[in-house]
N, C-alpha and C positions, 0 to 999 in steps of 0.2 A: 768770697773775697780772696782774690789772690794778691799772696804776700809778694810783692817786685823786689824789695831791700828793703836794708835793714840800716842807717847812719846811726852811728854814735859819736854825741857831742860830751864833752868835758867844760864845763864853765866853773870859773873862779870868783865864788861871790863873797863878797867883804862883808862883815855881818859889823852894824849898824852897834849893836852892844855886844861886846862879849858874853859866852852862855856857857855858864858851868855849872856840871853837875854832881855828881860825888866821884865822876872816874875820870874827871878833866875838866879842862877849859877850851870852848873853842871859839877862834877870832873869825878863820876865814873858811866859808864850805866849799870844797870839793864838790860840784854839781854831776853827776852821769845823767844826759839824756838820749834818750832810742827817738828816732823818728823812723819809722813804719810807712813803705809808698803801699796801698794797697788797691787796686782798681784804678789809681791814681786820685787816689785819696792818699790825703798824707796826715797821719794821727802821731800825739804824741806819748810818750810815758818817762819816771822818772825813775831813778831809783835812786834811792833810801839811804843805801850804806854809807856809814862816816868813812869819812880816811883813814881810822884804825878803826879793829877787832873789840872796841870796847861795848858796845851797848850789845854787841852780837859778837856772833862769829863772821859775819860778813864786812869786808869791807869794800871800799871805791875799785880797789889792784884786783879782788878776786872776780867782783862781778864784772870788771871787762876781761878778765881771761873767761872767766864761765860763758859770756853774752858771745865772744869772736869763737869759741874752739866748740862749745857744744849747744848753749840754747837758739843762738841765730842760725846755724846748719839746718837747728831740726824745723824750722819754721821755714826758711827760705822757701820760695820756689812751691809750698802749698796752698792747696783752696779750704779756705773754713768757713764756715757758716756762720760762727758767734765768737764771740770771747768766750764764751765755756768752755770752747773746744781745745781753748791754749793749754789748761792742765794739764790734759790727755797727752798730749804730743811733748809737751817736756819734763813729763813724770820720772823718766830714765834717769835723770841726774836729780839726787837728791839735798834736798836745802837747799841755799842757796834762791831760799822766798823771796830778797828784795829786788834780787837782779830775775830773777821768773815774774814778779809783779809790774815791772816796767815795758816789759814785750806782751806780758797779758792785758793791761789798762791801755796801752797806745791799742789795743786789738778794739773794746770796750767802746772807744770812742769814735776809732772809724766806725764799725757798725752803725753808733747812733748817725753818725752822718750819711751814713749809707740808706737810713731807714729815714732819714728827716727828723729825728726825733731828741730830744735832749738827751743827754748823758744819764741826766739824773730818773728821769724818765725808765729809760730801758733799766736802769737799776732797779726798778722796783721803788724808787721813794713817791713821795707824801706830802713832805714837809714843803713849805713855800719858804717858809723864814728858818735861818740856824743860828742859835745861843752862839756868840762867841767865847770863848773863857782865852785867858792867856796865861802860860807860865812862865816864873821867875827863877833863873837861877841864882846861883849862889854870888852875893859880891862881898865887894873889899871889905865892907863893912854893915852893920844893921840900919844907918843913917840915908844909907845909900839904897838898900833895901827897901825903906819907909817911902824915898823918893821915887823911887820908880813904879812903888804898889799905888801911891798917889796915882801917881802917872796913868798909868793905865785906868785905872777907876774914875778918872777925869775922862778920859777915852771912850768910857763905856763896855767896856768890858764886865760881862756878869761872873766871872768865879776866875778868883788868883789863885793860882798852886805854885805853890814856895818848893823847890829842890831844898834837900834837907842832907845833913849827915849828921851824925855824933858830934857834939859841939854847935852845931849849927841846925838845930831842930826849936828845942822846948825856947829855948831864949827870944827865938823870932817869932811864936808862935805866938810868947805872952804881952811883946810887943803890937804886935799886928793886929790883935786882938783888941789888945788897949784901945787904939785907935779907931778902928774900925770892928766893933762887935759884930752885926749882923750880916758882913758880906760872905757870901757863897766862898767856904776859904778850903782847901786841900793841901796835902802833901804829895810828893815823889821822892821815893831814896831809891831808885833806881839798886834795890838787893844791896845795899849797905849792911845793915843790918842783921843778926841771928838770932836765936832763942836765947843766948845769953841775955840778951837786949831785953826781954818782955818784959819784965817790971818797969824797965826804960820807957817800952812802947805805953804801955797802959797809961800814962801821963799825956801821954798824945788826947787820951777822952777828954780832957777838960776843955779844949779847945775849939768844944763841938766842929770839928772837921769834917767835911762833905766824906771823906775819902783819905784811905793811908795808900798810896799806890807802891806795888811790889816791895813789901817792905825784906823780905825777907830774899832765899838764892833766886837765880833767875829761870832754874828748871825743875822748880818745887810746886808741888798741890798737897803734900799732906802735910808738912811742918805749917806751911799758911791756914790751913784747916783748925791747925791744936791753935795757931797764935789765935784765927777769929774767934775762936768758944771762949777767949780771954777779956777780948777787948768789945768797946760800945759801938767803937770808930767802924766803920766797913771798909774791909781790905778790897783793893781794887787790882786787878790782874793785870799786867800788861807784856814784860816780856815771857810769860810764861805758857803763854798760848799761840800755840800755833794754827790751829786748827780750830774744825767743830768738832772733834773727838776732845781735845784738849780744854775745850771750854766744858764740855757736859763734862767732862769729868772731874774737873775744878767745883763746877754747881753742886755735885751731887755728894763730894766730898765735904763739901760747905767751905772751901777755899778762900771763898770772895762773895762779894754782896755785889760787887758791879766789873765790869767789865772794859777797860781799854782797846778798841780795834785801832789799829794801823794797818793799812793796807798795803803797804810794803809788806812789814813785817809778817805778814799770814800767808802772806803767796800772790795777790792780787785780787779785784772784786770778787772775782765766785768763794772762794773761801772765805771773804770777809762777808759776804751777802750767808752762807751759812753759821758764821758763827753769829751773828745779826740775830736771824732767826731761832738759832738753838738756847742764845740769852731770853730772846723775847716768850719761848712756851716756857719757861721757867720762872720770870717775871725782875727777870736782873736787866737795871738799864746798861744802857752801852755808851761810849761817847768815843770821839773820832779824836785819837791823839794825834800831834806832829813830830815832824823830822827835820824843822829847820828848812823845808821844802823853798822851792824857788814858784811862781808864779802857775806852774805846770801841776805839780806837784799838788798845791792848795786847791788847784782848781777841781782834781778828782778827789781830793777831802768832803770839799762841799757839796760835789751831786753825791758823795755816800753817807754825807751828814743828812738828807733828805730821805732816811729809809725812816719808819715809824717807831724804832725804838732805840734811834737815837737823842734820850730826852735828857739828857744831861748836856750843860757847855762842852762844847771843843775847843783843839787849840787848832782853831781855824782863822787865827789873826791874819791880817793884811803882811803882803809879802813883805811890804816896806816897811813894817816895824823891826824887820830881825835884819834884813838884807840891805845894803845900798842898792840900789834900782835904778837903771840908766834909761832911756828912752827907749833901747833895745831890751828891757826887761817888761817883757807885761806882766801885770799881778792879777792875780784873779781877782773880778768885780763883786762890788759887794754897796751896800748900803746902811750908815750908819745913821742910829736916833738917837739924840741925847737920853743919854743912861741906859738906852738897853742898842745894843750892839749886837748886830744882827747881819747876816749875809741874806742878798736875798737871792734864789735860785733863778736862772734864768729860763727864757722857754726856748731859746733858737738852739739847733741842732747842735748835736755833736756835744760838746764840752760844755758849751751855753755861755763861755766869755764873751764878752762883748769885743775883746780882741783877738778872736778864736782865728779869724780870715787875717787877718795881720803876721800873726805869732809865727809863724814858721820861717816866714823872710826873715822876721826879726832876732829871732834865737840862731838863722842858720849865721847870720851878719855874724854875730855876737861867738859863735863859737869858733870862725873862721879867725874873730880878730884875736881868740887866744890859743890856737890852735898852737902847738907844739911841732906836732908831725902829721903829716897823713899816713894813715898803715891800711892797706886792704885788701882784701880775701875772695878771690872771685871777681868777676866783674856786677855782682848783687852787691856785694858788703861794702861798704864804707866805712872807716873807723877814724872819726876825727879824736886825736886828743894831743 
């Protein structure tokens, strides 16, 4: 497949409830999207990064200097055979996973369309149906909190994960619980937390919690090691992995009992499709976290929610619960059954949305109508923002 350009769009998506988590609040996402012409095929991918350096080192500002000055150069104007081939070729520039996962997953997809074949398919998945789980962050109050755990459980949604910090943990824990004992219930403190805290955390066991997700720094494996030999709860890895070296070595330290893939966050499919696997000979499940993603985004969550050992919910909710969605925004398709909430994977090529042959008119409409400027590099490049 030879790569023709490279466009990137910038869309403004107003999110539906505010979402905060212990290093912010945020109202509106900053969207980066690649569209990729390739054989004249035109595939899409997203990237991740927030508008600040908070969840990462990455954010919106670096991955479009990284994507115009060195990852789209190294891509342009090549023939490749797979999305495998994309690590090789942009290995030179180091980190910088989210904005490298958006030119590797738009790769990913042409291929399946290239080959006729689903997304989820050439992944390697299995699954027909994927668990939805949703998470909650932090609001005004616990009143507020109780309504929207409602909310969703009225939805169908099988597992709430509460954002947590100091102050705002144990109290909604013993609330939520009240209410609803037996639902599929988890945390995230997104690295809040330290070893001072562990008599703190060990009060988290009573809450039988699925999950404490990174409770501790965000580029730690052996302090989460001493905290799990402590606690009932199983610690769940999420920004602390990058890789599959980074996973086996979390396992084998005894870091974590389960695993969070984001596929930004790792580099894009091939690296997540390894760490997949390196959980799976070990016997740690994995589940597919979010990023607030826009319709593009959700939709390579779910063909990688379909590998076999992702047996735990994701937060692979509909785009319109977090986003306002305009007629120009497709959300990835899915199908819901009273009480259990479920996506179902599609079989048609490529991505498998039902508005796969749509979406490209519609997102280019949609980025032209908030375009800023046009900037661009070559007569290949395109850089809408």
């Amino acid at each position: 497949m030879y790569i023709e350009s490279i466009t990137m769009h910038e869309l403004h998506m107003p999110l539906v409830h505010f979402f905060e988590t212990s290093f912010g609040r945020t109202t509106e996402r900053r969207v980066l999207l690649v569209e990729l012409k390739l054989d004249g095929i035109s595939a899409w991918g997203e990237c991740v990064a927030g508008e600040h350096p908070y969840y990462s080192e990455e954010s919106l500002e670096t991955a479009w200097y990284v994507i115009q000055d060195e990852l789209a150069p190294a891509l342009l104007g090549r023939d490749i055979r797979s999305g495998r081939d994309v690590p090789d070729l942009l290995k030179r520039v180091r980190g910088h996973r989210m904005a490298k996962a958006s030119l590797e997953n738009a790769v990913w997809e042409a291929e399946a369309e290239a080959k006729g074949v689903p997304l989820w398919n050439l992944l390697g998945g299995v699954r027909r149906e994927i668990a939805c789980g949703v998470s909650l962050g932090i609001q005004n109050s616990i009143e507020q909190l109780l309504s929207k755990t409602e909310e969703e459980l009225a939805a169908g949604y099988q597992r709430i994960k509460l954002k947590c910090k100091p102050g705002w943990d144990l109290k909604i824990f013993e609330r939520v619980r009240a209410r609803w004992p037996e639902i599929l219930l988890s945390c995230d403190a997104n690295s809040v937390y330290t070893l001072d805290d562990v008599e703190h955390l060990k009060q988290f066991d009573k809450f039988n919690l699925l999950m404490i997700e990174q409770p501790l720094w965000n580029d730690d494996f052996y302090f989460h090691a001493t905290l799990q030999k402590q606690l009932k709860t199983r610690i769940c890895l999420d920004e602390a992995i990058h890789h599959a070296r980074s996973a086996r070595a979390a396992i084998e330290l005894g870091s974590c009992g389960i695993i969070n893939i984001k596929v930004g966050r790792v580099g894009g499919f091939a690296e997540a499709i390894a760490i997949h696997d390196v959980a799976a000979a070990n016997n740690i499940p994995v589940w597919c976290g979010g990023m607030l993603e826009s319709g593009i985004g959700r939709a390579h969550n779910i063909a990688l929610s379909t590998l076999p050992n992702f047996s735990l919910p994701g937060d692979v909710s509909g785009s319109n619960r977090s986003s306002h969605r305009t007629k120009e925004d497709p959300e990835a398709s899915g199908n819901c059954e009273s009480l259990i909430f479920l996506w179902q994977r599609s079989d048609l090529a490529g991505v498998g949305s039902s508005r796969a042959v749509e979406k490209q008119k519609t997102l280019s409409a949609l980025a032209t109508a908030v375009s800023l400027r046009l900037r661009s590099r070559s007569g290949l490049v395109h850089f809408w923002k």
